[in-house]
N, CA, C and O atoms as a Tinker XYZ file with bonds, in Angstrom:
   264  protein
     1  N    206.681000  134.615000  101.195000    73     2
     2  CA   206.012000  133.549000  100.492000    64     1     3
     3  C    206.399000  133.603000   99.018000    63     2     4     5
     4  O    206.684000  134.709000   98.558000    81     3
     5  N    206.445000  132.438000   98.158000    73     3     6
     6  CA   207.053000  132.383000   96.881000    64     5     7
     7  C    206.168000  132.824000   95.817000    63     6     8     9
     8  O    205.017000  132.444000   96.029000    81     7
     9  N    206.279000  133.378000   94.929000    73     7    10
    10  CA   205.230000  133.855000   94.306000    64     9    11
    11  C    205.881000  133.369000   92.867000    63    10    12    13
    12  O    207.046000  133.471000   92.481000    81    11
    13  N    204.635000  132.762000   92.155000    73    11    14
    14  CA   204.895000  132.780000   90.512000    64    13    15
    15  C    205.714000  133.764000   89.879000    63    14    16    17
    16  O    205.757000  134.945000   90.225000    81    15
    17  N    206.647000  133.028000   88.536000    73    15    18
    18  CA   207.610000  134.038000   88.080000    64    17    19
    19  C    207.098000  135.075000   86.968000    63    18    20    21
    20  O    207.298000  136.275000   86.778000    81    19
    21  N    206.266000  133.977000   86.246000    73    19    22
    22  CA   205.177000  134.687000   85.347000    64    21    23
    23  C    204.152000  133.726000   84.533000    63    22    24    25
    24  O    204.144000  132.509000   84.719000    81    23
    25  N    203.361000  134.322000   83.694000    73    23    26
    26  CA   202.153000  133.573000   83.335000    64    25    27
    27  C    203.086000  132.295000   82.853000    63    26    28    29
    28  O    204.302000  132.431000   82.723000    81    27
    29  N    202.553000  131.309000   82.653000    73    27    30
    30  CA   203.193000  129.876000   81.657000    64    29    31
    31  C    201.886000  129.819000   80.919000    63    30    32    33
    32  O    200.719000  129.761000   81.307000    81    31
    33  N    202.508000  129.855000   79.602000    73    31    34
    34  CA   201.165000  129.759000   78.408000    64    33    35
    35  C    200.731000  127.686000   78.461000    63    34    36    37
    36  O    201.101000  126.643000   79.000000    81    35
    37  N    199.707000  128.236000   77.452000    73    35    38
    38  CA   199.258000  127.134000   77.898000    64    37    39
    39  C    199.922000  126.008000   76.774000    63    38    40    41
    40  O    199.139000  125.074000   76.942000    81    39
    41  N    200.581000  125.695000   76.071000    73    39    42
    42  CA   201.272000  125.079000   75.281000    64    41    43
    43  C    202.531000  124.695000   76.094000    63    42    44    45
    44  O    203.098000  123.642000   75.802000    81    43
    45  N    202.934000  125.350000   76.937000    73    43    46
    46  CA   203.985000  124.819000   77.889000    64    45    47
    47  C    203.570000  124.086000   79.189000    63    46    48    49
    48  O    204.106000  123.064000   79.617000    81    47
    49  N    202.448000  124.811000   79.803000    73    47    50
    50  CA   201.789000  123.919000   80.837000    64    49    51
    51  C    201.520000  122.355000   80.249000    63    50    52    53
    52  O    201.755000  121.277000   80.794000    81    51
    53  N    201.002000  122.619000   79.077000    73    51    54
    54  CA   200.461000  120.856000   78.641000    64    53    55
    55  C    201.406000  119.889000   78.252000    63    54    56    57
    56  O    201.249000  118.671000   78.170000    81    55
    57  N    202.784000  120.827000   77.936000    73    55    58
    58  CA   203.506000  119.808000   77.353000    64    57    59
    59  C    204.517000  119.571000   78.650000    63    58    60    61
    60  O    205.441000  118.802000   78.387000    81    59
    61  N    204.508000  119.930000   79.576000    73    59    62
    62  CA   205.207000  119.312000   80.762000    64    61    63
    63  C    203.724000  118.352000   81.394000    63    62    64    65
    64  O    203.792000  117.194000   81.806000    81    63
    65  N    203.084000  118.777000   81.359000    73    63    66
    66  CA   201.914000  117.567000   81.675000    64    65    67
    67  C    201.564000  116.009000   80.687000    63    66    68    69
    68  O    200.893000  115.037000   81.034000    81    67
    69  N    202.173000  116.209000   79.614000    73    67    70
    70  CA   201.964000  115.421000   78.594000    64    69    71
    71  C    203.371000  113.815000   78.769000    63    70    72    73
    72  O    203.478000  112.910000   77.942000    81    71
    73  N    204.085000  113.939000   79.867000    73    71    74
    74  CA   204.900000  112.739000   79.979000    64    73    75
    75  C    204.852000  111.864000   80.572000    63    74    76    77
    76  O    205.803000  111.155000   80.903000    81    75
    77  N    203.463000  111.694000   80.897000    73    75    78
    78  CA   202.882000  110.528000   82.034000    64    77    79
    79  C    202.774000  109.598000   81.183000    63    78    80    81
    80  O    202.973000  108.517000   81.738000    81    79
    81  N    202.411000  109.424000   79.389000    73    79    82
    82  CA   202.081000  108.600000   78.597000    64    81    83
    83  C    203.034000  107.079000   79.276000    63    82    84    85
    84  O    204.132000  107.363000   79.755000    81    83
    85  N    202.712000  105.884000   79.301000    73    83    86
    86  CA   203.333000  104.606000   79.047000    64    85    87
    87  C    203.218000  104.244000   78.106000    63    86    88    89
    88  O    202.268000  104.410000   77.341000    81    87
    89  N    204.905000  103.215000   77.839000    73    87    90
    90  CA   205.158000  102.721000   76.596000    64    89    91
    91  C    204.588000  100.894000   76.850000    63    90    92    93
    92  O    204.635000  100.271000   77.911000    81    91
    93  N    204.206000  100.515000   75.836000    73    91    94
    94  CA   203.699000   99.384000   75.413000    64    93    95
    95  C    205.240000   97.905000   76.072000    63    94    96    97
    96  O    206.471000   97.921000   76.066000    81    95
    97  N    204.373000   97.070000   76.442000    73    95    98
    98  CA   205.006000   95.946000   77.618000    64    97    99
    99  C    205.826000   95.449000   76.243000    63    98   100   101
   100  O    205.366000   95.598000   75.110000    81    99
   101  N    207.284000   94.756000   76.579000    73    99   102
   102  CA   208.169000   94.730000   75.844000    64   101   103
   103  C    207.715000   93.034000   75.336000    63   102   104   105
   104  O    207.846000   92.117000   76.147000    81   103
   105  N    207.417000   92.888000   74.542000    73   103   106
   106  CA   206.841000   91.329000   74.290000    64   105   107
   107  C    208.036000   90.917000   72.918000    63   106   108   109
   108  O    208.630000   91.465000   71.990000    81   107
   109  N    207.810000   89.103000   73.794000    73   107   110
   110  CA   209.064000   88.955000   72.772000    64   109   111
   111  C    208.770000   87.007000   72.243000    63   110   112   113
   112  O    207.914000   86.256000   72.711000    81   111
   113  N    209.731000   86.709000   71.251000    73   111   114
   114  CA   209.003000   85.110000   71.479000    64   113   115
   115  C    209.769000   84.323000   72.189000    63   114   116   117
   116  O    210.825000   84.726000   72.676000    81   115
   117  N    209.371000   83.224000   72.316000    73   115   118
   118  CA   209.805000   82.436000   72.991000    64   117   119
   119  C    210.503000   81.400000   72.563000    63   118   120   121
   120  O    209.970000   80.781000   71.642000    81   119
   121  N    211.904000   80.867000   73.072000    73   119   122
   122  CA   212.779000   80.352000   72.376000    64   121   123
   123  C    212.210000   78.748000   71.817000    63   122   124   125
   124  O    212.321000   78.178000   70.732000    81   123
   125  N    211.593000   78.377000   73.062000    73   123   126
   126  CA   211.013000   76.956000   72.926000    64   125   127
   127  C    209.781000   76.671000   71.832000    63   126   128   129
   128  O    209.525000   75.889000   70.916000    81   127
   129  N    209.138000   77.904000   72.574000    73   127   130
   130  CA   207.329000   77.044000   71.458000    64   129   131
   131  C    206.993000   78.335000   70.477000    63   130   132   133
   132  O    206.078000   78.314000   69.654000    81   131
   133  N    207.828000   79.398000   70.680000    73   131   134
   134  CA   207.661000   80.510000   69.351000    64   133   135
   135  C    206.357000   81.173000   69.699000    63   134   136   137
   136  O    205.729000   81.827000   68.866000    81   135
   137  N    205.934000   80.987000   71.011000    73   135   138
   138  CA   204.828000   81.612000   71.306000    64   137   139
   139  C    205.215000   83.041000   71.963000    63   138   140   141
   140  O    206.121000   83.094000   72.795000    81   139
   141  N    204.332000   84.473000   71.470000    73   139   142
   142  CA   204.814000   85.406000   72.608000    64   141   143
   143  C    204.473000   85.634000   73.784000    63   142   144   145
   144  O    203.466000   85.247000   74.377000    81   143
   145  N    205.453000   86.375000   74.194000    73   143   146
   146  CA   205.285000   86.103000   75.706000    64   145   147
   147  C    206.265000   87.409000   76.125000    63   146   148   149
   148  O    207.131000   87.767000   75.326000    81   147
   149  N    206.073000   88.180000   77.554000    73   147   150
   150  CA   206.523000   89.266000   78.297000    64   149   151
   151  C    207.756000   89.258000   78.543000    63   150   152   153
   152  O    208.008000   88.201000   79.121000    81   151
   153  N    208.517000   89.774000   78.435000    73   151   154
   154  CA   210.117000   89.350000   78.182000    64   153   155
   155  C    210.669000   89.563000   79.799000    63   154   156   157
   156  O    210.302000   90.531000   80.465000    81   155
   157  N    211.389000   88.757000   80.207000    73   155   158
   158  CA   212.186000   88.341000   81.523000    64   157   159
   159  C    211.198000   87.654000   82.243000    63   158   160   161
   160  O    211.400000   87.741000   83.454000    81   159
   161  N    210.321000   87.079000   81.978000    73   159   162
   162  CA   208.953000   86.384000   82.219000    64   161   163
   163  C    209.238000   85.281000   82.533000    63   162   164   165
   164  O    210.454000   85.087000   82.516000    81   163
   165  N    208.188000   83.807000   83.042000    73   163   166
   166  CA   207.823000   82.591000   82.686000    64   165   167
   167  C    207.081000   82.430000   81.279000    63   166   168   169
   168  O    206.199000   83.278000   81.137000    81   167
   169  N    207.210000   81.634000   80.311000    73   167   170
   170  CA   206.379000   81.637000   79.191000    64   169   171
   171  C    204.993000   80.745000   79.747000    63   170   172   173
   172  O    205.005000   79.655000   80.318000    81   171
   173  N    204.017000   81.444000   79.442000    73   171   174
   174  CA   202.792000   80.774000   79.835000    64   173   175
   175  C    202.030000   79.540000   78.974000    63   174   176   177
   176  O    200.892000   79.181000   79.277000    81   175
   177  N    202.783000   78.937000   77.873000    73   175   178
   178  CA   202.762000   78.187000   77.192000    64   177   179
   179  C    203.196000   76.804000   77.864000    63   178   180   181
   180  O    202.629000   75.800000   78.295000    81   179
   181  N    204.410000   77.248000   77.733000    73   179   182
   182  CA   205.422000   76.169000   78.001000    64   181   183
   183  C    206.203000   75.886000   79.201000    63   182   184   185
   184  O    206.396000   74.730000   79.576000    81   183
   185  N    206.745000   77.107000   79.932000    73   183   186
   186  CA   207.036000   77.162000   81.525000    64   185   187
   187  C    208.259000   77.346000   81.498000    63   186   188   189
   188  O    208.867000   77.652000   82.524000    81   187
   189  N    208.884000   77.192000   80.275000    73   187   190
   190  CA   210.530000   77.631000   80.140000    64   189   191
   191  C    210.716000   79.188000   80.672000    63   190   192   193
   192  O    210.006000   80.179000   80.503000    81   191
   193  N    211.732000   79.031000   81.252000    73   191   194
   194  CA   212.613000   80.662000   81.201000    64   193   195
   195  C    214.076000   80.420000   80.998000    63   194   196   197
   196  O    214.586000   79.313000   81.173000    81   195
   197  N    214.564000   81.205000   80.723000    73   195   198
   198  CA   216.186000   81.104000   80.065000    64   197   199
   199  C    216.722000   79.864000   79.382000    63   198   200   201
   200  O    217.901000   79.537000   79.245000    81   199
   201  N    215.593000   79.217000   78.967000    73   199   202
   202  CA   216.240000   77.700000   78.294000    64   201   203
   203  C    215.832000   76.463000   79.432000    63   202   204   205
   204  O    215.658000   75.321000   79.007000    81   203
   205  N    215.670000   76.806000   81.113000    73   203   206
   206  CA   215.344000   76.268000   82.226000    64   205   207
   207  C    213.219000   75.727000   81.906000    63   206   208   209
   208  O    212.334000   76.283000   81.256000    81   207
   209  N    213.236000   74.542000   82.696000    73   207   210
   210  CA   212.117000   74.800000   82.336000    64   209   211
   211  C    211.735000   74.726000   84.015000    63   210   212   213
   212  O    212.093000   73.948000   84.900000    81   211
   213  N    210.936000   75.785000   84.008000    73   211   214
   214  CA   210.699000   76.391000   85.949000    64   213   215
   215  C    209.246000   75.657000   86.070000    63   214   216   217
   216  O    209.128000   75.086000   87.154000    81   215
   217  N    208.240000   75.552000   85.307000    73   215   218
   218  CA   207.035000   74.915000   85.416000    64   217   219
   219  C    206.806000   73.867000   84.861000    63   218   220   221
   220  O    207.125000   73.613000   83.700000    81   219
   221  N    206.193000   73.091000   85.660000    73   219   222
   222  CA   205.678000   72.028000   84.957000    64   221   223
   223  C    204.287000   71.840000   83.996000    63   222   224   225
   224  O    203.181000   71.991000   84.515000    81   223
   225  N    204.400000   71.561000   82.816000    73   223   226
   226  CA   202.959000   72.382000   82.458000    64   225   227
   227  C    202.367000   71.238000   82.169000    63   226   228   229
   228  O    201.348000   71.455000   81.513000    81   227
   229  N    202.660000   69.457000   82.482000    73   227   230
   230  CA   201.683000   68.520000   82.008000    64   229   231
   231  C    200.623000   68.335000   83.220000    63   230   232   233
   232  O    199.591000   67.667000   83.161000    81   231
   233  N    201.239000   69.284000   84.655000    73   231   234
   234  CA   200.314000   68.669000   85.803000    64   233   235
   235  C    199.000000   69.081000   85.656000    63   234   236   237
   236  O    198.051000   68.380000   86.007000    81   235
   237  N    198.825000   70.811000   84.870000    73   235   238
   238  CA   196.918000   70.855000   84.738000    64   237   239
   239  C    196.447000   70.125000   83.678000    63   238   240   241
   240  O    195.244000   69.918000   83.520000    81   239
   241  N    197.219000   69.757000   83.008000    73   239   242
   242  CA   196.941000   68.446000   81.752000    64   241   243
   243  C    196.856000   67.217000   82.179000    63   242   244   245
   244  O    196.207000   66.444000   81.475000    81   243
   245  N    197.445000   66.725000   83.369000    73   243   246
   246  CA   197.117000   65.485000   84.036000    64   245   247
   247  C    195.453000   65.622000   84.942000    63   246   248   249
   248  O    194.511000   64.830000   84.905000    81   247
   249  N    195.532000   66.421000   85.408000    73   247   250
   250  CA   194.532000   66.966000   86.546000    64   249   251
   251  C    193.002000   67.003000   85.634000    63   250   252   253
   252  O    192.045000   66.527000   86.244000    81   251
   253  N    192.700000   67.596000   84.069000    73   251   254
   254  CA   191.788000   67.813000   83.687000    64   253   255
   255  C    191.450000   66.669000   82.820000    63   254   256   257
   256  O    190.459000   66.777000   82.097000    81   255
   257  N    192.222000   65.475000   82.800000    73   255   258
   258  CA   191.904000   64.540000   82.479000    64   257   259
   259  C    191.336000   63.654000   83.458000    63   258   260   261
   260  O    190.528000   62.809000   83.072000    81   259
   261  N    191.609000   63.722000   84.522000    73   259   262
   262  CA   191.132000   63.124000   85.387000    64   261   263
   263  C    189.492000   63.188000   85.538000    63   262   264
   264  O    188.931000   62.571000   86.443000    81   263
């Protein structure tokens, strides 16, 4: 059976435990309305992606006028 090689202090235990941290979502603006928005995304503004516009964003603007 494998047995420990020797004590690990505790400044080394924590700092191999310490790399779970996450880095902050890459946010960026948006070419169309300068609004930010999650980068490789749909912009939730406007509905553009890559210059394309993938959503239509007057239909909940038609709908809540109604």
């Amino acid at each position: 059976m494998a047995l420990p090689k020797g004590k690990v202090s505790k400044a080394r235990g924590r700092t191999r435990r310490a790399n779970w941290k996450l880095s902050l979502p890459g946010i960026v603006e948006c070419p169309q309305c300068h609004e930010k928005k999650l980068a490789h995304r749909v912009c939730k503004h406007c509905g553009y992606y890559n210059g394309v516009q993938v959503i239509d964003m007057t239909e909940g603007e038609k709908k809540a006028n109604a």
